[in-house]
N, C-alpha and C positions, 0 to 999 in steps of 0.2 A: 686435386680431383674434386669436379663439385658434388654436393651433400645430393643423395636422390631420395626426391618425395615419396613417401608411402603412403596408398591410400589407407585408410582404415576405414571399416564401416562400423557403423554406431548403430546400436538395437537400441530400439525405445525402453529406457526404464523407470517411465515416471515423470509427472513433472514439477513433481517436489519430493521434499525430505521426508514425507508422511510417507512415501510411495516404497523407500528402501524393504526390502525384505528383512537386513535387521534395523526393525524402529517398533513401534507399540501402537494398537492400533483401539479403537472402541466398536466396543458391539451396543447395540441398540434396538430393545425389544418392542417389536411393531404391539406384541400382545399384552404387554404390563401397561403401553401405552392408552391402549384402547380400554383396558381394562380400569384404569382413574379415570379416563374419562366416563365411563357406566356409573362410578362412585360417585361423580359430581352431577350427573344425571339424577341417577336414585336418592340425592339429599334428603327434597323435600316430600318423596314417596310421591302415590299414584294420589289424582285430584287436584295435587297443586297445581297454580297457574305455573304454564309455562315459560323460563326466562330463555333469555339467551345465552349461551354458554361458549366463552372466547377463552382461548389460549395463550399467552403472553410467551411468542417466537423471540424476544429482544437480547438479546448477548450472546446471538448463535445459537438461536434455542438453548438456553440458559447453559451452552458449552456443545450441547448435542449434537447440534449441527442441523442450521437452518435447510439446508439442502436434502436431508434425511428425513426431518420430522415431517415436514411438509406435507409430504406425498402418505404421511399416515394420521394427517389429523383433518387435513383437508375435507372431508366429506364427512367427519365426526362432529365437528364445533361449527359453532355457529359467526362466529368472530375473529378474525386471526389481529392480534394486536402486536408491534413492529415500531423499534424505537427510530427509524430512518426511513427516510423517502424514498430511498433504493432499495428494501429491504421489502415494501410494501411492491414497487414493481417488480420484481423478482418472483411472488404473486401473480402480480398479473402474467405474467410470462408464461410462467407454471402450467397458469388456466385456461388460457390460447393454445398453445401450444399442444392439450389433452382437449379440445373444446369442451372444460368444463364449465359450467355458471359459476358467474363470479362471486365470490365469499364476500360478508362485507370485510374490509380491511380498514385498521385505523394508525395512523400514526401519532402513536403518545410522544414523539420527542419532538427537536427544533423543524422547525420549516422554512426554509427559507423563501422571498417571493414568488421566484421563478421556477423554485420547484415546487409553491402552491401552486402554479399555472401545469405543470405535468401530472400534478396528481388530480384534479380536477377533472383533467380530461381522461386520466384513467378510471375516475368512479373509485376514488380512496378519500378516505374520511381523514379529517387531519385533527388535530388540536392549537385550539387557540386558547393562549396562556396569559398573554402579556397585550399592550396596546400598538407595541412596538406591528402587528396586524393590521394594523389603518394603513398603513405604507403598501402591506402586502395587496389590502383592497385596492388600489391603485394600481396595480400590475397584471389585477386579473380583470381588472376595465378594461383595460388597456388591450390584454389580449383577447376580447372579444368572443366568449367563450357562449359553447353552447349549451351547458348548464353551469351552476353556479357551483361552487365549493362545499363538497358537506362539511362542515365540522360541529365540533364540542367545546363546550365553552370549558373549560377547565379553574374554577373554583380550591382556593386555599383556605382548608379547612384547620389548620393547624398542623402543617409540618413544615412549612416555611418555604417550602422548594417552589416549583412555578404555579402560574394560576394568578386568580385577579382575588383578594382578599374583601371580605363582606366589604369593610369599610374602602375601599376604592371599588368598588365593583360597578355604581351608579355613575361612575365619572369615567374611569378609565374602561369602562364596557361601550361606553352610548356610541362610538360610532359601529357597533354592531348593526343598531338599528338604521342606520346609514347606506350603511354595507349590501342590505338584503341582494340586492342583485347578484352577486357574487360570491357571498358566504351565507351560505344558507343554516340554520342552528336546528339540529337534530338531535343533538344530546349534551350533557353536560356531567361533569367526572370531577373526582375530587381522588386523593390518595389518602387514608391510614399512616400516623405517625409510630402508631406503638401497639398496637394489638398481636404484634409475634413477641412480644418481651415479657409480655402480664398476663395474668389469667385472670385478673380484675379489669374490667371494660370500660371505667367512667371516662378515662380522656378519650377514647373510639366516642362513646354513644354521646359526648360533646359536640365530636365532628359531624356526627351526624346530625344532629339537632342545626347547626352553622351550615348544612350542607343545605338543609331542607328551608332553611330561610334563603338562602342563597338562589335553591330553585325557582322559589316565589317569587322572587324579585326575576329572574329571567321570564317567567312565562307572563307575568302582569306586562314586562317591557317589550319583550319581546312579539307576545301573542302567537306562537308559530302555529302552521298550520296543523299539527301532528303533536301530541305528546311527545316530550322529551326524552328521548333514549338516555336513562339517569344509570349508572357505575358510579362505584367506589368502592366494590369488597373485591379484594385478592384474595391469594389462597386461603391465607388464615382468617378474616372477616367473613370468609364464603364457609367455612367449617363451622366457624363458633361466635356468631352474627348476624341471626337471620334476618334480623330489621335492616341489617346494611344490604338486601341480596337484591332488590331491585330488579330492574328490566336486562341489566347483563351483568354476567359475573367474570371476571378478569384474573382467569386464573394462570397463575404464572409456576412456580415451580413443584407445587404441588401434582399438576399431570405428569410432572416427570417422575411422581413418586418418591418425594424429599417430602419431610415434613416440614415447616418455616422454624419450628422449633419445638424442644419439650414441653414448651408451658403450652401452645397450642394443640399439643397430640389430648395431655390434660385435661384443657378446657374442652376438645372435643368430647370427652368421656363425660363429662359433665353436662353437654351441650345436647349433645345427640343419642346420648344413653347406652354407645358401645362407640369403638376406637375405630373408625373406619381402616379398611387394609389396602393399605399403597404400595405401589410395586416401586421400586427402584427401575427407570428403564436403560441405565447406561451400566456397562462393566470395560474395566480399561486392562486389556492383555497384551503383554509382550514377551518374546520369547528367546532366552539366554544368548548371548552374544558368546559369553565363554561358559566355563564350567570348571573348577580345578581345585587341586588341594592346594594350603597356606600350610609351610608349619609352625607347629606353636611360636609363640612370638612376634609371629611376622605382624607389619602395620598393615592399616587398610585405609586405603584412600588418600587427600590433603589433608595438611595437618596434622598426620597421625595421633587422630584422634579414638582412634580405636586400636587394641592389640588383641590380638587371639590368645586366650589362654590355654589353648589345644590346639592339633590340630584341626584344620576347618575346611568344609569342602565349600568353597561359594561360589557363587551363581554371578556374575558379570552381566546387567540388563541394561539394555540400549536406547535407556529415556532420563530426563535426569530434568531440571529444572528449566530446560528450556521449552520443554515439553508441556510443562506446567508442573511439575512436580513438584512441590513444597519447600525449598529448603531448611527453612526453618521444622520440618520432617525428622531433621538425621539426628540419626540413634535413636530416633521414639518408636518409627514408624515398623510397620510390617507387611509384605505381601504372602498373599498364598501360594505355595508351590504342592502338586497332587493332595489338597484338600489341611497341609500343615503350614500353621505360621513360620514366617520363616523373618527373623530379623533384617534391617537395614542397617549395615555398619557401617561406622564412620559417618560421611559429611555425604548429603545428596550432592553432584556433581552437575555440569550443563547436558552434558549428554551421556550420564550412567550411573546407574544406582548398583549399590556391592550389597548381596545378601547372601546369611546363613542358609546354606542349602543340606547341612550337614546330616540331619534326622527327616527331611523329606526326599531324600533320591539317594541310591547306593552306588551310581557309579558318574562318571562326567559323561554323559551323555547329554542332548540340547533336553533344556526343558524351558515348561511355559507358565509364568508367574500372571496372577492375578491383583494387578492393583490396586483396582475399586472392583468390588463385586462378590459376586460366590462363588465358591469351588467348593463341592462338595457339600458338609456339613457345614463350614466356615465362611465368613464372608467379611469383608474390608467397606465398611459403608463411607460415604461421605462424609457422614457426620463425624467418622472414628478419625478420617487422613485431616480432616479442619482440625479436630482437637491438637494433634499433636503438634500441626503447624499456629497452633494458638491462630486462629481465625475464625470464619462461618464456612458451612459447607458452597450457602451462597458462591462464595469468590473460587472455590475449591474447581468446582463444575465447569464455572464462567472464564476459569482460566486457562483449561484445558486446549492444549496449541491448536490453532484453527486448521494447521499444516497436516495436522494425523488423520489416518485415515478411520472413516467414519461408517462402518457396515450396519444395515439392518438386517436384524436376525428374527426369526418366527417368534 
């Protein structure tokens, strides 16, 4: 007898992993947002001249989520800065699509020729690093353009990464001047090697001094028609650095309410005469998968690396390192459950972490853990989950799954 088909019908549930009902998800505050941004406002008080004030969107809005922030900084900053040439039209997209005016956008990472030739005609700023750009001039001849290329000359000032150094700068710069027709030179940028490490400034205010020779030699060669739109302070240069603050500030993880490090919170107290207050704008929740008693004895997780010496009521949560969650975490770390620490036992897993739930909940009922963030009086910061995976909160944020779902919250 042959086999008989059955239809089944299929409801939409998502169309990813971030989408499941149980997975973890980030919330993301539109108002802590806006709120560093007012603090990077207010630096230099009422009177000073006006700079530019840009945002550094680059590693998914530092984990955030490109797609989220976007729509709450847009019309706050004055710069959206973006390490890809996609990530810049993504932008434009945005701004058509809402017929807003266009932001300026810059892209600080590679370029390649042809998508110099798209970003061009989008009106996106790019960076030029290397000489390996002579080639690129040639493609945007080629493609006949109706205005030319903005970009920034990008200058190595002492951290070795890209950029044309003082001593090639005369050589491996000159067909800039070449170029005019198609790369037009509107700014010019350098980066900070160590001003988040120290709270001593001499190798910074070196680069600066290398930066500012570096300018002279552009504007003597170059002559452009406009002052040079000059960067090079990020977050922490833009805190405790005022000679580095220039025509635009590049602030990167600091809007999100991360400080770059202790010695920088420091030197701000130093700097600015009180400790400016940054809001943390991400918190990571997810909500119990199981809920059960262990009794004493029993192991927890691979490796049985952990034993209950009672017993323990834990909490089963449905995120684990693939997620982004640390592994180098397990046994250190802690989430919040109703406002109480509540250990990580054993080894973080690809998709679940095992916590004490035993003194924050009195019965198995589902509940909702706090992995980065506050609950209550208590709170789990970036900087606390980097310590215990022995890292930076940097990478903490940045590594956050792209796949999780990404809500903004008031």
């Amino acid at each position: 007898m042959a086999g008989r088909v059955v239809e089944v019908k299929v409801e939409s549930i998502g169309s990813g992993p971030g989408d499941a009902v149980h997975s973890s998800w980030l919330e993301l505050s539109a108002s802590a947002l806006r709120h560093n941004v007012a603090v990077f406002r207010g630096l230099e008080g009422q009177g000073a001249a006006p700079r530019a004030l840009g945002v550094v969107l680059k590693g998914n809005a530092y984990g955030h989520g490109l797609a989220q922030v976007l729509p709450v900084v847009h019309g706050e900053v004055d710069v959206l800065y973006v390490i890809a040439p996609q990530d810049a039209l993504k932008v434009r997209e945005y701004e058509r699509a809402r017929g807003l005016a266009p932001r300026q956008v810059l892209v600080l990472g590679a370029v390649a020729p042809d998508e110099a030739v798209v970003l061009a005609r989008a009106g996106v700023d790019a960076v030029v690093a290397d000489r390996g750009w002579a080639d690129a001039a040639a493609v945007l001849r080629a493609a006949k353009l109706e205005r030319p290329l903005r970009v920034h000359v990008h200058i190595d000032t002492g951290l070795g990464r890209e950029g044309f150094t003082l001593e090639g700068l005369p050589t491996e710069a000159r067909f800039l001047t070449e170029a005019r027709d198609v790369l037009e030179v509107v700014g010019a940028l350098s980066h900070f090697a160590n001003t988040e490490d120290v709270t001593e400034q001499g190798y910074a205010l070196a680069q600066v001094a290398a930066f500012e020779k570096g300018l002279a030699f552009l504007s003597e060669q170059l002559a452009p028609a406009q002052p040079l739109q000059r960067h090079i302070a990020a977050s922490a240069a833009t805190l405790v650095l005022p000679r580095a603050r220039y025509e635009a500030l590049r602030v990167g993880i600091s809007l999100y309410g991360l400080w770059p490090s202790p010695e920088t919170r420091l030197s701000a107290r130093l700097v600015l005469g009180e400790v400016p207050v940054l809001k943390p704008v991400l918190s990571w929740r997810c909500r119990s998968q199981v809920v059960k008693w262990l009794p004493a004895g029993s192991y927890v997780g691979y490796g049985c690396t952990y034993r209950c010496p009672e017993p323990t009521r834990i909490a089963v949560l449905p995120v684990g390192y693939y997620d982004g969650y640390p592994r180098l975490a397990s046994g250190k770390a802690h989430v919040l459950v109703k406002g109480r620490r509540c250990p990580v036992l054993g080894r973080v897993m690809m998709n679940h972490l095992i916590v004490d739930v035993t003194r924050a909940t009195s019965d198995e009922r589902p509940v909702t853990a706090t992995l980065l963030g506050r609950d209550g009086e208590e709170s789990v910061p970036a900087e606390s989950l980097a310590g215990w995976a022995q890292t930076i909160h940097y990478e903490v944020v940045t590594q956050l799954g792209a796949h999780l779902k990404r809500v903004v919250v008031a």
